[in-house]
C-alpha positions in Angstrom: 138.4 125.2 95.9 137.9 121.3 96.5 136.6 119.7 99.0 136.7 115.7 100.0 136.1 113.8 102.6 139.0 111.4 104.4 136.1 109.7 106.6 136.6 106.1 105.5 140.6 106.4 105.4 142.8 104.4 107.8 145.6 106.5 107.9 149.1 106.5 110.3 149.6 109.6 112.8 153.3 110.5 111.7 156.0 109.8 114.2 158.3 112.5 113.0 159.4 115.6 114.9 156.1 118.1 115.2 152.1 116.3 115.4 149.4 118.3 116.7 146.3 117.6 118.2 142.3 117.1 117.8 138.7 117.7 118.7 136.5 116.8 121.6 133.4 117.9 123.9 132.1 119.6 126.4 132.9 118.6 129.7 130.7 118.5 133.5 131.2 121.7 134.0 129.9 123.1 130.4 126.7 120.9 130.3 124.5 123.0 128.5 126.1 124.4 125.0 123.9 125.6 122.5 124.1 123.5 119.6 126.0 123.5 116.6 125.3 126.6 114.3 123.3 126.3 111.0 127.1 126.9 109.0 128.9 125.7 105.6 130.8 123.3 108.4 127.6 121.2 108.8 126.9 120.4 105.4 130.5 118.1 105.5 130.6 114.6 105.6 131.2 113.0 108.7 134.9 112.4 109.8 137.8 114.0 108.2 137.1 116.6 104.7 140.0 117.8 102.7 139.4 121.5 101.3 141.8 122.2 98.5 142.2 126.5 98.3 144.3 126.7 95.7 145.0 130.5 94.6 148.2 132.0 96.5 148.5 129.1 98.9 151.8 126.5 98.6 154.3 124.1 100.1 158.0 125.0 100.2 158.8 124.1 97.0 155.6 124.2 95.1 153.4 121.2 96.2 150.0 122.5 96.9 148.6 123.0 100.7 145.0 121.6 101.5 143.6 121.3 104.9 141.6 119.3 106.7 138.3 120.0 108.3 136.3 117.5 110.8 132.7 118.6 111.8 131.8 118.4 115.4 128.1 118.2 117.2 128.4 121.1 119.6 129.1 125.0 118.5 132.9 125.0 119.2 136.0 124.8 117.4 139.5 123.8 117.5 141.7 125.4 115.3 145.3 123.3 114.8 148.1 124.7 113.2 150.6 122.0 112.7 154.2 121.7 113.4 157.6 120.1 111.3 160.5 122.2 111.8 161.7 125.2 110.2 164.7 126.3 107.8 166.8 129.5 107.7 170.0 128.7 105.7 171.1 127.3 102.8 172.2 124.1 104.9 168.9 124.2 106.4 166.9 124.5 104.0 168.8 122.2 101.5 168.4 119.5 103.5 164.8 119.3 103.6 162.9 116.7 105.3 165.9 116.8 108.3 164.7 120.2 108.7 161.3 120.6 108.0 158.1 119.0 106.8 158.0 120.0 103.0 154.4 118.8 101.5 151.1 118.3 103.1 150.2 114.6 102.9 146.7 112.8 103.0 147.4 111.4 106.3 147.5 114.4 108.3 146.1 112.3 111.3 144.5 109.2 112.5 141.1 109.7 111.4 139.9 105.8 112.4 138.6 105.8 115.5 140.6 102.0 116.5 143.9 104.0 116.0 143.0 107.2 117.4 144.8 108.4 120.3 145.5 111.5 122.7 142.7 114.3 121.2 141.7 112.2 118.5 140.0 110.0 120.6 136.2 111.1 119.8 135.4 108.2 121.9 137.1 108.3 125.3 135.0 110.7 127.8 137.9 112.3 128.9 138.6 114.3 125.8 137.7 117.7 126.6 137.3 118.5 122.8 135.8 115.1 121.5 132.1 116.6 120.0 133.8 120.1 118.8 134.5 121.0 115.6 138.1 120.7 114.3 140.3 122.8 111.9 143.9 121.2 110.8 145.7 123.5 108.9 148.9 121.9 107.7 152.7 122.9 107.7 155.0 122.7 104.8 156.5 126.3 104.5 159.4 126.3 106.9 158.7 129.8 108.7 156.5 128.5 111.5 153.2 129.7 109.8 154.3 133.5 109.6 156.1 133.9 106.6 155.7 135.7 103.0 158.7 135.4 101.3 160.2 133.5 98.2 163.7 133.1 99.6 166.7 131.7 97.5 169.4 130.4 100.0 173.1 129.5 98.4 174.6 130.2 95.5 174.7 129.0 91.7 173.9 125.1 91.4 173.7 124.5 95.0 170.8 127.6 95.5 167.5 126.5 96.9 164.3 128.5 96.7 161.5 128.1 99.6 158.6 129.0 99.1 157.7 131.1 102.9 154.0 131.4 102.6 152.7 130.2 105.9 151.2 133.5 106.2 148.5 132.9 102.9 147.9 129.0 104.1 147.0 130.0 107.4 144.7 133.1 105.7 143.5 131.2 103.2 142.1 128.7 106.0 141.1 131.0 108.4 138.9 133.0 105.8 137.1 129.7 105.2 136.3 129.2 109.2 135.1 132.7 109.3 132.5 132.3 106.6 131.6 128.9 107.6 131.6 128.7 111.6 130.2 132.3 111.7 129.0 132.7 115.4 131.3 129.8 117.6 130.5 129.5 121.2 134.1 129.1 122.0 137.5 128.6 120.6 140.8 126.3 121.1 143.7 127.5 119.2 146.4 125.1 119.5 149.4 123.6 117.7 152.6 121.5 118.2 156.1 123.5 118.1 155.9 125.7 114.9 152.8 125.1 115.6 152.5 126.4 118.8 154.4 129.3 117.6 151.5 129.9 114.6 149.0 129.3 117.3 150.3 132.3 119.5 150.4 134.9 116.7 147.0 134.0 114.8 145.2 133.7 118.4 145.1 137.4 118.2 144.0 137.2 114.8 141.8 134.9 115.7 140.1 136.8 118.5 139.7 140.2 116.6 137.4 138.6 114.3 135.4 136.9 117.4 134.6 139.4 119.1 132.0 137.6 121.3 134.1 134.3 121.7 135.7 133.3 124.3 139.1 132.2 122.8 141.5 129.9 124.3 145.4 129.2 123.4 148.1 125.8 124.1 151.0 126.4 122.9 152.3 122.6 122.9 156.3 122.3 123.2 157.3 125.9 121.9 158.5 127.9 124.5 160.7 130.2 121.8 163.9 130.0 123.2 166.5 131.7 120.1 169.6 133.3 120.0 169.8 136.8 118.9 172.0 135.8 116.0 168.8 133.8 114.6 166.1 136.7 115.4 168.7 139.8 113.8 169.8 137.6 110.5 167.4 134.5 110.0 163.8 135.2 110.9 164.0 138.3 108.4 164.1 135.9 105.6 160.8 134.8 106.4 159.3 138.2 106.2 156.7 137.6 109.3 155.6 141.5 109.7 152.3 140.6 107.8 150.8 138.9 110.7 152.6 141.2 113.3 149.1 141.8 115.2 150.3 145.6 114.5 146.3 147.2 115.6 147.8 145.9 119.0 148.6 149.9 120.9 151.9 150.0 121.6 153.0 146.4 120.0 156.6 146.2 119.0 158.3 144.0 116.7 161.8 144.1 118.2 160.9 142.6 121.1 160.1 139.4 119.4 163.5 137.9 120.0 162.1 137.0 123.3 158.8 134.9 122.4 157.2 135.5 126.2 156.8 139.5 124.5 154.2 138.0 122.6 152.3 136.7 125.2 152.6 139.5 127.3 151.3 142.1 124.3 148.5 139.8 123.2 147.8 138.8 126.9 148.0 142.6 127.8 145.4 143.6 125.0 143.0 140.8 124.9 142.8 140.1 129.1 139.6 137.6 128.4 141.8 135.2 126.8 143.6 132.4 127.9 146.9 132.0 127.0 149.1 129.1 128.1 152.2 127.1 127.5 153.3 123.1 127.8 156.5 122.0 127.8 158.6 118.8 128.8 161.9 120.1 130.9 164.5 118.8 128.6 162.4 118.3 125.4 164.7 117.1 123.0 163.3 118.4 119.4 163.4 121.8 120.8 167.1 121.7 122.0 168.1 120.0 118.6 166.6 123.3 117.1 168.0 125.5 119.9 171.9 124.1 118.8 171.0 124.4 115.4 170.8 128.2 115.3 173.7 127.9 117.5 172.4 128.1 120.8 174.0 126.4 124.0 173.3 123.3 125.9 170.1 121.3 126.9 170.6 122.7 130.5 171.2 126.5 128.6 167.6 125.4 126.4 166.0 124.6 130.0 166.9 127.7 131.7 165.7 129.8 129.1 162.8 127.8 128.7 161.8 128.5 132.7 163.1 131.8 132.7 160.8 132.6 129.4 157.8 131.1 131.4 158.8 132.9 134.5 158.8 136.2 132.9 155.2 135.7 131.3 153.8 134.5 134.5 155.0 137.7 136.5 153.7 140.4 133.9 150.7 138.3 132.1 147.8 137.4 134.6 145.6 135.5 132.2 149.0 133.2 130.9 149.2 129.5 133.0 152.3 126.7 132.3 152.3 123.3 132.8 156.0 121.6 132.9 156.5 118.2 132.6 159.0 115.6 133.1 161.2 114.1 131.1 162.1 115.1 127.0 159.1 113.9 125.2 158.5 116.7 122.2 154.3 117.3 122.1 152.1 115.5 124.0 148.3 116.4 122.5 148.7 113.7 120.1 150.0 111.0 122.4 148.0 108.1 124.3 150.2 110.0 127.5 147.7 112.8 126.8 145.4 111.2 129.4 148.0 109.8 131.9 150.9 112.5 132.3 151.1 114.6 135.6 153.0 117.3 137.4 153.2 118.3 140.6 150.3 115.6 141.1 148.0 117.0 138.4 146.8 115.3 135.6 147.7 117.6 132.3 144.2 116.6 130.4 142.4 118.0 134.1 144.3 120.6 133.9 143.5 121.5 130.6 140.1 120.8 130.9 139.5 123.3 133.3 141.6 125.8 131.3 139.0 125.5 128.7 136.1 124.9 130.3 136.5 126.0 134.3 138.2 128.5 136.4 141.4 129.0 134.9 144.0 126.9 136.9 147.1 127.7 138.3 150.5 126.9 136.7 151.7 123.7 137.1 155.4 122.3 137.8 157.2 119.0 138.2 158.9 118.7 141.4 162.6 119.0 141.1 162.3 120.7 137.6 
């Protein structure tokens, strides 16, 4: 394993279709935490480090992962999981970067504090997580961080082979958090798209190993709408059961073609969490994605979307949504992070008080 540090790097937050989000501190409300813990993460140079795991983990077609690690000053961590697309054919997969983010770079985000914006912002006091320690765990396997599978897809010269490891990144990771942030006072799990859908499924993960933590999830811009063509004959390429949280009682795979099953098993099981969703109404990366596995319309990909939300809200008490205008795709990352509303609510309030108040009630745009 290497480590380095990307602290003096000026680096560009990519523009391209999935970007995640950041660290910050402890808001009015949480005055007092208790310090940052005498860990492995504190002996890391200031600003962003680049840990290096080699052993099982990969990119999609052999470039290695690394991830990225950014100390904080108060005992409480944000784990990231990344988005960039996904790929389930042989036209999908073949095509690459149109698809899916296919290498880890060493940019992963702005790490200069001029350019920083939405969560990165360590410096603006609105940033709920700007003193807390941050985990960034890269995407570059295509499967939405569940797979384990070396999948060839076409035939003779035109065959592809992707390398579907998400599942050992996100381990490999993971394993380094629990050895080196041992005892966190609290926990954001988070990502953008497939990373919002890695973010759901290792929350669980994530909370049966901190037992004592209180353990947040924001799934940012992937409400999981799929056709049942794509969860009987494409996700099984992936080969996701390894992170099925299967110790769940009565947890069943098959009802994963509906995403909001998820939330409602590990919602159901683990009632101290907090599990939530964001999502623009007519969020255009996620309808491109919808068509692709031959799905219907933006209006179909918006009625699922609020029907999927619906359905949480009525079985899942400890699940809130907030639903925003327009068709932006992820919004941690963004400067809107501090000026978008619904319903006259400020998302970076509301998700303050998520994390670190009485958990508010969903929030809607008027007319969506």
């Amino acid at each position: 394993m290497r480590i380095k540090t990307l602290s003096s790097l000026h680096v560009q937050l990519p523009l391209c279709l999935f970007v995640l989000l950041g660290c910050g501190g402890p808001s009015a409300k949480d005055e007092h935490p208790s310090g940052a813990p005498k860990a492995g993460i504190l002996s890391l140079s200031p600003g962003w480090n680049t840990i290096e795991p080699g052993g099982e983990t990969t990119c999609s077609r052999g470039a290695p992962f690394k991830y990225f690690v950014r100390p904080g000053t108060v005992n409480r961590l944000v784990i990231e999981l990344r988005g960039g697309g996904a790929c389930w054919s042989a036209f999908t997969c073949s095509v690459g970067g149109d698809f899916f983010q296919e290498t880890v770079t060493d940019d992963p985000m702005v790490v200069n504090q001029q350019g920083a914006t939405g969560i990165y912002d360590h410096d603006n006091p609105d940033n709920p997580f700007r003193d807390w320690h941050h985990v960034y765990i890269p995407y570059c396997t295509a499967d939405i961080h569940w797979g384990d599978n070396v999948a060839e897809y076409g035939e003779g010269s035109q065959a592809v082979t992707i390398r579907h490891k998400g599942a050992a990144n996100v381990r490999a990771a993971l394993a380094w958090v629990y050895e080196n942030v041992p005892a966190p006072e609290k926990i954001f799990v988070t990502g953008c798209s497939a990373g919002a859908y890695g973010s759901i499924m290792w929350s669980a993960h994530v909370r049966e190993h901190y037992k004592d933590a209180p353990v947040i999830q924001f799934g940012d811009s992937g409400a999981g709408v799929i056709t049942e063509s794509f969860f009987t004959d494409s996700l099984p390429s992936w080969k996701p059961e390894g992170v099925y949280p299967t110790w769940i009682p009565g947890f069943e795979p098959s009802r994963l073609a509906k995403l909001s099953a998820l939330y409602e098993m590990i919602g159901a099981h683990y009632k101290d969490m907090r599990l939530s969703q964001y999502n623009t109404v007519l969020d255009d990366d996620q309808i491109f994605f919808f068509k692709a596995m031959g799905g219907g319309d933006a209006q179909a990909w918006s009625d699922g979307m609020k029907a999927s939300i619906a359905g949480i809200e009525a079985s899942t008490a400890n699940f809130r949504s907030f639903l925003a205008p327009g068709s932006d795709h992820c919004i941690l990352w963004r400067p809107e992070f501090y000026t978008v509303e619904s319903g006259g609510t400020r998302l970076v309030q509301w998700l303050d008080d998520l994390v670190n108040g009485e958990a508010p009630p969903s929030v809607a745009c008027d007319g969506c």
